[in-house]
C-alpha positions as CSV (number, residue, x, y, z in Angstrom):
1,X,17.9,30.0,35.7
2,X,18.4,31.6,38.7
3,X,21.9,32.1,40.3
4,X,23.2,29.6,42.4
5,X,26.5,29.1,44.8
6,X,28.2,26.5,47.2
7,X,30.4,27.8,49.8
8,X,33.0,25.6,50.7
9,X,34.3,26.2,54.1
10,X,37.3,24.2,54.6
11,X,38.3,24.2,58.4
12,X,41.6,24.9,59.1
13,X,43.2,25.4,55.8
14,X,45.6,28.0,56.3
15,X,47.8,29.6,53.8
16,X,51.8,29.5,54.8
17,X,54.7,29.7,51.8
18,X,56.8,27.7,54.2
19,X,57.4,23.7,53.9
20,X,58.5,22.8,57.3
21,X,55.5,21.5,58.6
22,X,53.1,22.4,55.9
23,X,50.6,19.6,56.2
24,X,49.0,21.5,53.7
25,X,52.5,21.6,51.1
26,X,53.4,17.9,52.3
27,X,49.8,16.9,50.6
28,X,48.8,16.0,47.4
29,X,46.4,18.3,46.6
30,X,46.0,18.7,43.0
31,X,42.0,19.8,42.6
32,X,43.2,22.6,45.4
33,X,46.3,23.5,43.4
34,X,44.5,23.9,40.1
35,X,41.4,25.9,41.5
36,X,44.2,28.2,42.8
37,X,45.7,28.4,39.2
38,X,43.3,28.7,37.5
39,X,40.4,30.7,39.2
40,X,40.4,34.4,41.0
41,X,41.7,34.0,44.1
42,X,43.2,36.2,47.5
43,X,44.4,35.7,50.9
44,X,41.8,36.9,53.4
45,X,43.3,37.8,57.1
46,X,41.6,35.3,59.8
47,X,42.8,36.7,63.0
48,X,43.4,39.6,65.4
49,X,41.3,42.5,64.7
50,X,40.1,41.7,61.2
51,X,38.3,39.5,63.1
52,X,37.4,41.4,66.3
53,X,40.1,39.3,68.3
54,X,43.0,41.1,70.4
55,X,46.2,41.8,67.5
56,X,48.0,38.3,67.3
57,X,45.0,36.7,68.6
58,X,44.4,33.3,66.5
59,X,41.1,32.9,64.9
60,X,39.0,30.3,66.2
61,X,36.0,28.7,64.2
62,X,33.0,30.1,66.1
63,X,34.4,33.8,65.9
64,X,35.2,33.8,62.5
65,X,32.1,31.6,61.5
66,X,29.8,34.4,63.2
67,X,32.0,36.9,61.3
68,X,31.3,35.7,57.8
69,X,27.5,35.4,58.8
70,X,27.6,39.1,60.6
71,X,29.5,40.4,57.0
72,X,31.2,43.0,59.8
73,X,33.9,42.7,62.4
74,X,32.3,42.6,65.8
75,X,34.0,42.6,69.1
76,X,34.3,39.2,70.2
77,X,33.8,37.9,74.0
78,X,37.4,37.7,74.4
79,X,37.6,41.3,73.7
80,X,34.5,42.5,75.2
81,X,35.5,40.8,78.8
82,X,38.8,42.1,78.5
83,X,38.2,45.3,78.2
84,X,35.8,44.9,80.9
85,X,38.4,44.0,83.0
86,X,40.6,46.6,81.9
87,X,38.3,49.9,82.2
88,X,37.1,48.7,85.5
89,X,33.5,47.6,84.8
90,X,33.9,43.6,85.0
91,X,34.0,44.3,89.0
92,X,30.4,45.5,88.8
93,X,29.4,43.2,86.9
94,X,25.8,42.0,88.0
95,X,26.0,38.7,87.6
96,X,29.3,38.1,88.8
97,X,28.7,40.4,92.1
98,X,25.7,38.7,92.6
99,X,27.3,35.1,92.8
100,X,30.2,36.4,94.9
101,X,27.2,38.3,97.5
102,X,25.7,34.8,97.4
103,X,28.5,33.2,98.6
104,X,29.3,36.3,101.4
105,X,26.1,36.2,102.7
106,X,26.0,31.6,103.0
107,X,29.2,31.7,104.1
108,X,29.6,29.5,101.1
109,X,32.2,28.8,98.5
110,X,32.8,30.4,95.5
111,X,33.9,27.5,92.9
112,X,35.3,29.3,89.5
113,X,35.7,26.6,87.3
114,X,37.6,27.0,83.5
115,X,40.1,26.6,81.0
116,X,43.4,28.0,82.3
117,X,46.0,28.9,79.8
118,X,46.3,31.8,77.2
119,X,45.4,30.2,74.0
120,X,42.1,32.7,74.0
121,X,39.7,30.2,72.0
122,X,37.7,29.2,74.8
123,X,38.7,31.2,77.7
124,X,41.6,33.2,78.8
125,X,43.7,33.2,81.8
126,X,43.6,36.5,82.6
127,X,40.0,36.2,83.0
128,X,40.5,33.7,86.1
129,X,42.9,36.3,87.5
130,X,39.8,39.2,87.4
131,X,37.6,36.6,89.4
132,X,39.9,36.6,91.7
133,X,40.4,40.6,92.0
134,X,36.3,40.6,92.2
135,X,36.7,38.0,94.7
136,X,39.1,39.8,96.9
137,X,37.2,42.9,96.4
138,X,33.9,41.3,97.8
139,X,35.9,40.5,100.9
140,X,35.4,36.7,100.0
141,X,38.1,33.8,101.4
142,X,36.3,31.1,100.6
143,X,37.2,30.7,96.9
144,X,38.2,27.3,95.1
145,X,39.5,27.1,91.6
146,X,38.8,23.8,89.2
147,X,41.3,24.3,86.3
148,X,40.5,22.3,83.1
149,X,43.7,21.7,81.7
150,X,44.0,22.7,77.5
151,X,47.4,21.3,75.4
152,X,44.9,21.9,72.4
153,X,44.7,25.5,71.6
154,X,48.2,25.6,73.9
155,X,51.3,23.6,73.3
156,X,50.3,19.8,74.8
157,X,52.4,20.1,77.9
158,X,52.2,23.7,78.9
159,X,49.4,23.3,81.2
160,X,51.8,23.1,84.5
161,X,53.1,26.7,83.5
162,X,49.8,28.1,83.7
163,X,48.8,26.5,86.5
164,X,51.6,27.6,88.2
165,X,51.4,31.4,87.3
166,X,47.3,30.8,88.7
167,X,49.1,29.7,91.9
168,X,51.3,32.3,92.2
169,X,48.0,34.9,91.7
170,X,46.7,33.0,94.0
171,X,49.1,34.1,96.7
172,X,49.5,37.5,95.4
173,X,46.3,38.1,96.2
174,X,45.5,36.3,99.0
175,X,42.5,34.5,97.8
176,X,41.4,31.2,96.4
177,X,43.3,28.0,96.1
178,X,43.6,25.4,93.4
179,X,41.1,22.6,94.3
180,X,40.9,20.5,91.3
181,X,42.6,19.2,87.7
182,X,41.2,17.6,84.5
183,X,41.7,17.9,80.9
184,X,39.3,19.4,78.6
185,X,38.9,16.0,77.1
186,X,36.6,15.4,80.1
187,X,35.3,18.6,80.6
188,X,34.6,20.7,77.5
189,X,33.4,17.7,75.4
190,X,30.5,18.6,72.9
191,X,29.6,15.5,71.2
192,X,27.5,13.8,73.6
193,X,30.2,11.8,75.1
194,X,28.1,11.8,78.2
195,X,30.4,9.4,80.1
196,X,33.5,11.6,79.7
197,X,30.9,14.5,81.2
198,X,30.1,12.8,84.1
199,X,33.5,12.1,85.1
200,X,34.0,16.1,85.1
201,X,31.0,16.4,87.0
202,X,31.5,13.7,90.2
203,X,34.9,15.3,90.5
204,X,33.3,18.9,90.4
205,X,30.4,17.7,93.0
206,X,31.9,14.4,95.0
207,X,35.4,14.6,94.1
208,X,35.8,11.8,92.9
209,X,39.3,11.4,91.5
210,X,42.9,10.5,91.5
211,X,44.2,12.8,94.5
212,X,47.0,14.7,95.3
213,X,49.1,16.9,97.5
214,X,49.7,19.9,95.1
215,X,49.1,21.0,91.3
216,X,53.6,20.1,90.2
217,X,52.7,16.3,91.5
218,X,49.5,16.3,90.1
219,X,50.4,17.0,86.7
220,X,53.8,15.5,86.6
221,X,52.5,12.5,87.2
222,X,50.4,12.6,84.4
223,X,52.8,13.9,82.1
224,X,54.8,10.7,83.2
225,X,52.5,8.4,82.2
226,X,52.0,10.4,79.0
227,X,49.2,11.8,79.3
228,X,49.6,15.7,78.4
229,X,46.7,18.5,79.2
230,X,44.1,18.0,77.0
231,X,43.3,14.4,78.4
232,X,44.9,14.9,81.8
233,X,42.3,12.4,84.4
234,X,39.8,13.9,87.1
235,X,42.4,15.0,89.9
236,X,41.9,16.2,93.3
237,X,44.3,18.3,95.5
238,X,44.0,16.9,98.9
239,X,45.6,20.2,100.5
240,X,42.7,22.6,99.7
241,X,39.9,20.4,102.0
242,X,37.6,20.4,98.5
243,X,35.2,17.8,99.2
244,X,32.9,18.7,96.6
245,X,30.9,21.7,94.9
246,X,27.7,21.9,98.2
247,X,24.2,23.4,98.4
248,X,23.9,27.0,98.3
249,X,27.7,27.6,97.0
250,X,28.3,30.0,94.4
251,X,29.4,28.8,90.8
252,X,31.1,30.4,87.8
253,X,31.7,29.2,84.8
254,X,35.0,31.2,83.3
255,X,34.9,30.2,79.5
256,X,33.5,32.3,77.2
257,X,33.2,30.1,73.9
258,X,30.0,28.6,74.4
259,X,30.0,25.6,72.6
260,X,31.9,23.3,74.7
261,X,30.8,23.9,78.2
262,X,27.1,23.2,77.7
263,X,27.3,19.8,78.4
264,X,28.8,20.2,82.1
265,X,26.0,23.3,83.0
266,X,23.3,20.9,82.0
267,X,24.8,18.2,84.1
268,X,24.7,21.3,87.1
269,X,21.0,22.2,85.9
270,X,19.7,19.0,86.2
271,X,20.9,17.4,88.9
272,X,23.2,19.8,90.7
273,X,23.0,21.0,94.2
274,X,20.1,22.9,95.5
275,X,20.3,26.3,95.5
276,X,23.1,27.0,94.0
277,X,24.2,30.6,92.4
278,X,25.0,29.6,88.8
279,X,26.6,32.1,86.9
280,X,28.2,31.6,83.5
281,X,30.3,33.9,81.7
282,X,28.5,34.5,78.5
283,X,25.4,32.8,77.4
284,X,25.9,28.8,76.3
285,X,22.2,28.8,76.1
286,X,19.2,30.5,75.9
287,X,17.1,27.6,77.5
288,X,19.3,27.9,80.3
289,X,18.4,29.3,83.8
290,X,21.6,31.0,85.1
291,X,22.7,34.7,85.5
292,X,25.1,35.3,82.1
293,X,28.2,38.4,82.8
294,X,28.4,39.2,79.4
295,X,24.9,38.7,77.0
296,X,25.0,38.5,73.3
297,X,25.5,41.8,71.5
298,X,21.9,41.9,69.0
299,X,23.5,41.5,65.6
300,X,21.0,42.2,62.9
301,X,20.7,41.2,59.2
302,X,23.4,38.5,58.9
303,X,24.1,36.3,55.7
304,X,21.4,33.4,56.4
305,X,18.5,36.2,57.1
306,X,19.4,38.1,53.9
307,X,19.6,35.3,52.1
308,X,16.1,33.7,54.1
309,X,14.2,37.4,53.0
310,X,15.1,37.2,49.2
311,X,12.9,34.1,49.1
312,X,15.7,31.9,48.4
313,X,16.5,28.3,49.5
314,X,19.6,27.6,51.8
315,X,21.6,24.5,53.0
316,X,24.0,23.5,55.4
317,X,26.0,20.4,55.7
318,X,28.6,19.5,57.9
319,X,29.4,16.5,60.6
320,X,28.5,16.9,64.6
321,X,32.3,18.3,64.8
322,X,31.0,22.0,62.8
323,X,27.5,21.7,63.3
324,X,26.9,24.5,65.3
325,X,29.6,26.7,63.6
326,X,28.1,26.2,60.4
327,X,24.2,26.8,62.2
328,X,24.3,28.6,65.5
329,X,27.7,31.0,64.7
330,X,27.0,31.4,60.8
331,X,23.8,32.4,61.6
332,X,25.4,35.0,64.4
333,X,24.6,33.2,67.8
334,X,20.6,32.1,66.4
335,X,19.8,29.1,67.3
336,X,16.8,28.6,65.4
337,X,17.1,28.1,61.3
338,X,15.6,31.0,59.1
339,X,13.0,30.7,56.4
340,X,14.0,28.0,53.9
341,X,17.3,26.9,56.1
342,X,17.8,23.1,56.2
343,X,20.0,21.4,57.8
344,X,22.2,18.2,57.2
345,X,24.5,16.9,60.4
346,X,26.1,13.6,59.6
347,X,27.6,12.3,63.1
348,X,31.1,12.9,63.8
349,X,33.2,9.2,64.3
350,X,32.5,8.6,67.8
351,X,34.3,5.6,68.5
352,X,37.9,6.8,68.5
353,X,39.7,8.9,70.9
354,X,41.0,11.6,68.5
355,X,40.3,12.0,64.7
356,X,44.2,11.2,64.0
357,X,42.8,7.8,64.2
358,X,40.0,8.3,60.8
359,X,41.5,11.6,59.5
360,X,39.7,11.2,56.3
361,X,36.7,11.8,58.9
362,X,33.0,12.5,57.3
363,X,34.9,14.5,54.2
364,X,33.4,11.7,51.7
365,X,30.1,11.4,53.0
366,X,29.8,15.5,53.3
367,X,30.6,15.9,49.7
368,X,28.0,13.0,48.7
369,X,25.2,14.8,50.4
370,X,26.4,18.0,48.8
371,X,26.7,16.7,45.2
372,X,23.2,15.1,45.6
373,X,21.8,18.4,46.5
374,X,23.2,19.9,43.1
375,X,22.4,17.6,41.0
376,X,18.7,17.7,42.6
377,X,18.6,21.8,42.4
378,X,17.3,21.7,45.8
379,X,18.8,24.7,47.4
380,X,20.3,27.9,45.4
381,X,22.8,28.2,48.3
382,X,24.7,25.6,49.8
383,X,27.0,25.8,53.1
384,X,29.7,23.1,54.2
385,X,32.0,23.1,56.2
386,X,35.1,20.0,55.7
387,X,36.9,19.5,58.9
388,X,39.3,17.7,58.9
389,X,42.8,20.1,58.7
390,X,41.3,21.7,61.9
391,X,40.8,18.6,63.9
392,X,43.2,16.4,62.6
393,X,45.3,19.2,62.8
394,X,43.9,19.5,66.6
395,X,46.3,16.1,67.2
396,X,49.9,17.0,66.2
397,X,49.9,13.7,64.4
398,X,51.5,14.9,60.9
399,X,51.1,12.0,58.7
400,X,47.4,12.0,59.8
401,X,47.2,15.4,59.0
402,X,48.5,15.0,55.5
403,X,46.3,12.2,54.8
404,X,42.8,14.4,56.5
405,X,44.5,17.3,54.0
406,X,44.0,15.2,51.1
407,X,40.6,14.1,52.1
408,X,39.7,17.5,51.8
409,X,40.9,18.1,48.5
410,X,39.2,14.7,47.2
411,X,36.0,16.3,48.8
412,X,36.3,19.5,46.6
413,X,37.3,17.8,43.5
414,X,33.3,15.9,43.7
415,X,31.8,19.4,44.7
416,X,32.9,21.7,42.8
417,X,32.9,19.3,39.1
418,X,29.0,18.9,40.4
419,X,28.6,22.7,40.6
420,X,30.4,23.4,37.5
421,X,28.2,20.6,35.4
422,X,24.9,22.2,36.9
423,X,25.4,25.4,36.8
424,X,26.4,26.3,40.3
425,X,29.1,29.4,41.1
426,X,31.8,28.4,44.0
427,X,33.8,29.8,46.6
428,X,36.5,28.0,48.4
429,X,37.4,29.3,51.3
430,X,38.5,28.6,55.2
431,X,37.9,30.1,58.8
432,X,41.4,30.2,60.3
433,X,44.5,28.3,60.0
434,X,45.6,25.1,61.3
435,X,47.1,22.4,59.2
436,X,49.5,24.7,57.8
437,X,52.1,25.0,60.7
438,X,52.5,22.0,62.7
439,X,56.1,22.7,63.9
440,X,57.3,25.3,65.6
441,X,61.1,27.0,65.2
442,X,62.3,24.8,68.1
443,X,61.2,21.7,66.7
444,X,58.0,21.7,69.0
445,X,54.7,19.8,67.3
446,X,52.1,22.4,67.5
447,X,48.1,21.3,67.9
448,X,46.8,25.0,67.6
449,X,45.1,27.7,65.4
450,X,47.0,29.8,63.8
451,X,47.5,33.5,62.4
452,X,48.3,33.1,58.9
453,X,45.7,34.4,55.8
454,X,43.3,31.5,54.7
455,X,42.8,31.1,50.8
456,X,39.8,33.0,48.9
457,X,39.2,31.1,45.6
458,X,36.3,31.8,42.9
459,X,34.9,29.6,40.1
460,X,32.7,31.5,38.1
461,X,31.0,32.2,34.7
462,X,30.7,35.5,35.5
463,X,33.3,36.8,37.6
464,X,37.0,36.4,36.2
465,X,38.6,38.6,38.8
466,X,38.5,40.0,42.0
467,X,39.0,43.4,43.0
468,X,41.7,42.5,45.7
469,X,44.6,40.2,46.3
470,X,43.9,40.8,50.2
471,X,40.7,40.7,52.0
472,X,38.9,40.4,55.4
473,X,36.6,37.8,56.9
474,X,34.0,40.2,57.1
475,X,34.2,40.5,53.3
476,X,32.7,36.9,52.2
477,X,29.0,38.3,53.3
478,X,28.7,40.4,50.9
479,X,30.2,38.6,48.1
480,X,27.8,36.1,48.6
481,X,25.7,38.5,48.5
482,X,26.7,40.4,45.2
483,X,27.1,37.2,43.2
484,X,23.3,36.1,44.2
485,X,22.7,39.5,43.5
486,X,21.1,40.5,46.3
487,X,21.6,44.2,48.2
488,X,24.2,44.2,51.2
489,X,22.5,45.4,54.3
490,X,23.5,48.7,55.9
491,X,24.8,47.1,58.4
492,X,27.3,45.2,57.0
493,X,30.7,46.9,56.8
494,X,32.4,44.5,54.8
495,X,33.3,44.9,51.1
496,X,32.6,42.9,48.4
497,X,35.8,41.3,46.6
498,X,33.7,41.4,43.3
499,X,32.2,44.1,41.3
């Protein structure tokens, strides 16, 4: 028989020796705990540079995702724009001159709309703050920020601080003001929550929201009716004049993860103003019309297309929440599924606010479609990705964490006995951290990704060992690879941890 392997991506699972707020310690996790025991295992760094991410930079799960599929560490967007902004060239950038000209020469605005904050996932602040230098270099005055508030990737209620420090840049330089406020819950949603889209939008186009005099009574308000960044409501700031993004203005969309902004430029591309000068930072589609300031970097032979060429038969199965990390950024930024790729997307719960309230989430279902793969020899190579440590974790909600922790392990227990009774190798493995450290030294809940190692565990018949106790992201590739015994591609630079 030919050789066959799940991966098991578990999302979120970091690896932390520490108790205090180990979701991942409090949990009873006794199919994870013997796998560790009893099978090769490492740590494999998830963040920074081993993942082509600025040094302390948290891994997020569409860089590393594209990482394992690439099998070599490739600058990220975060680091591509910011070293842009920092040798000079991100001020003449096309697409972002062109949209400021537009404006210049309408005597239009120039909306920048984005993610403010520093948590470097989706977009970074000091990205807003280059707009702004390109806008004052352009001679423009008409400039009008709409700042999606985070409190996901950032602590819940640090959103003032960094809208603050925008303000203040603001006045340094003499351009642009603050016109309006919502939480990403609103703006950034991905999972066809259309209604939550549309509010974003109307306040964007009509502003239509609660208004305001300035951003402190804005969000202060909100915070006392406890409702911190990530779900703060469609706000306007009366002060600016905004009365709505017009014909003929000039728009730019400031994040650089693509996933999550989609659903707002298709709202713009279909029914937007005429004529407007749509710029977005990198590409969030390839259907899409618009000018993009930083393309995708070509990345050839990646994991799925190696695996496609040597004739053999790959699987992935996740929930909407993954989808495209375990698709579009495991197959490096491709849309499209390769040769003998099939796909399984079971829907994310839909009819709850956050996943604190089902953390056991699609982790059942996910492993039943899994198992019934195996035991049908359907695919030599099976992808998942089980969720729910990452966006449980996403909540702060601890005991819902524990209890999303152990719906994970339940999930792995039904995998890999499956695997082991048909024949099938296993790796265990995760993107970035997450459930791991909920609390911070000061007591603080914490909702974001974090820097620690993720765990690296083999079951095998033919490999009792690894050749490292450390390893790289950019090292899973050709692991895969070397157990399905298939030849690693020039390009990839990462090493296999078994020989």
């Amino acid at each position: 028989m030919g050789k066959r392997l799940v991966v098991i991506i578990m999302d979120g699972w970091g690896w932390r020796e520490e108790e205090k707020g180990n979701c991942i310690k409090m949990a009873k996790t006794p199919n994870f705990n013997f796998y560790w025991q009893n099978f090769p295992h490492c740590l494999i760094e998830a963040s920074g540079l081993a993942v082509g991410l600025p040094e302390g930079q948290q891994g997020t799960s569409e860089v590393n995702h594209a990482i394992i599929g690439a099998g070599r560490v490739v600058y990220q967007d975060l680091v591509r724009i910011s070293k842009a902004i920092e040798d000079g060239s991100f001020f003449e950038n096309r697409a972002l001159v062109a949209a400021a000209k537009s404006a210049k020469e309408n005597n239009s605005f120039l909306h920048i709309l984005g993610l403010v904050g520093t948590g470097g996932v989706h977009a970074h602040q000091t990205h807003l703050y280059a707009l702004l230098e390109l806008a004052r270099r352009q001679g423009l005055k008409k400039v009008y920020l709409h700042c999606f508030t985070d409190g996901r990737d950032t602590l819940p209620e640090s959103g003032l601080g960094f809208l603050l420090d925008l303000q203040k840049k603001t006045e340094e330089l003499g351009v642009g003001e603050i016109a309006t406020l919502c939480g990403r819950y609103y703006a950034m949603d991905r999972d066809h929550n259309w209604e939550r889209t549309d509010k974003a939008y109307r306040l964007l186009t009509l502003a239509e929201g609660k208004k305001f005099g300035g951003v402190k009574e804005a969000v202060e308000y909100w915070y006392g009716q406890k409702i911190t960044d990530e779900i703060i409501e469609p706000s306007v700031l009366e002060k600016s004049g905004f009365t709505g993004i017009k014909e003929k203005d000039a728009v730019v969309f400031a994040n650089f993860r693509n996933d999550r902004p989609r659903q707002l430029t298709e709202r713009f591309l279909e029914k937007g103003p005429k004529e407007i000068e749509l710029v977005t930072m990198t590409q969030y589609s390839s259907e899409y019309k618009v000018k993009v300031a930083f393309p995708p970097v070509e990345v050839k032979n990646v994991l799925g297309e190696v695996i496609s060429r040597a004739g053999l038969k790959q699987l992935r199965v996740t929930e909407t929440e993954k989808f495209a990390h375990l698709t579009f950024f495991l197959n490096y930024k491709r849309n499209d599924p390769f040769e003998g790729e099939d796909r399984i997307m079971l829907d994310s719960y839909s009819d709850i606010k956050t996943h604190d309230e089902r953390p056991e989430m699609r982790a059942a279902d996910i492993a039943r479609e899994v198992v019934q793969d195996i035991q049908a020899k359907g695919h030599e190579v099976i992808f998942t990705n089980i969720c729910n440590c990452d966006m449980v974790g996403h909540t702060g909600n601890l005991p819902a964490i524990v209890k999303g922790v152990e719906a994970v392990d339940k999930a792995l227990g039904e995998i890999v006995e499956a695997a082991q009774k048909n024949g099938y190798e296993v790796i265990i493995t995760a993107d970035h951290g997450n459930a791991e450290e909920k609390i911070d030294k000061q007591g603080n809940i914490l909702t974001q990704h974090t820097t620690n190692p993720v765990p690296f565990i083999l079951i095998s018949q033919k490999y009792k060992k690894l050749v490292a106790d450390k390893g790289e992201m950019q090292d899973v590739a050709p692991t895969i690879l070397k157990i399905l015994g298939i030849s690693k591609p020039k390009e990839m630079t990462g090493k296999s941890l078994v020989v």
